[in-house]
N, C-alpha and C positions, 0 to 999 in steps of 0.2 A: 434278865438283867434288871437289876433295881433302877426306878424310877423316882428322882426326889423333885424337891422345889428348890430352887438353889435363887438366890435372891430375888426372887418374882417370877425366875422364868424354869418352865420341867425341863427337865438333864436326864439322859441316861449315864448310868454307870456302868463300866462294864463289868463289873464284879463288885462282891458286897467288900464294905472298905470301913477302915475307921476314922474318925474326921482328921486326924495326921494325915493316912494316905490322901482323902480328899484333897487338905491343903497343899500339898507334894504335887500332886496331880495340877492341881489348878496353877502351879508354877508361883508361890506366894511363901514369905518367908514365912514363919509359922510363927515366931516370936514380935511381928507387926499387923497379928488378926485376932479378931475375936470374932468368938462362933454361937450364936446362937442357934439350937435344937428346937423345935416343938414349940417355942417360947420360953424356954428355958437357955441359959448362958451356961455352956460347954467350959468348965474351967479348962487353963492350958493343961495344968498338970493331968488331967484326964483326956488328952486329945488322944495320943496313942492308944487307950480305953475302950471308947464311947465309938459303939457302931453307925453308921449312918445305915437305915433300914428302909425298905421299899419302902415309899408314901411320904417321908419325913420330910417338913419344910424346916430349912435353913438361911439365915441370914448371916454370912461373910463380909465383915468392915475391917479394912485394911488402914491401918493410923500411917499418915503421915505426916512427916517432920516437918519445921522450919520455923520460920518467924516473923 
């Protein structure tokens, strides 16, 4: 099972996934996050794409509304 860094903290995955299923998984709209890989920023249009691979750290911000 891959193992990543998912906002500071290690996470097992139970199978290898691409950052869409991630966000799916993690119960999150996909259209109210942004995901940075590696240090690099995951465009959306590339979420279904882009693998998340054993060892990767990741950082998931979630925008929310209001005013």
């Amino acid at each position: 099972m891959p193992t990543i860094v998912l906002n500071g903290e290690p996470r097992q995955l139970r199978a290898p996934m691409t950052v869409a299923e991630l966000i799916s998984e993690l119960g999150l709209e996909a259209r109210l996050v942004a995901v940075e890989r590696n240090r690099e920023i995951v465009p959306r249009a590339e979420h279904g794409e882009a693998l998340v691979d054993d060892g990767d750290r990741l950082e998931i911000v979630t925008f929310v509304g209001g005013g």
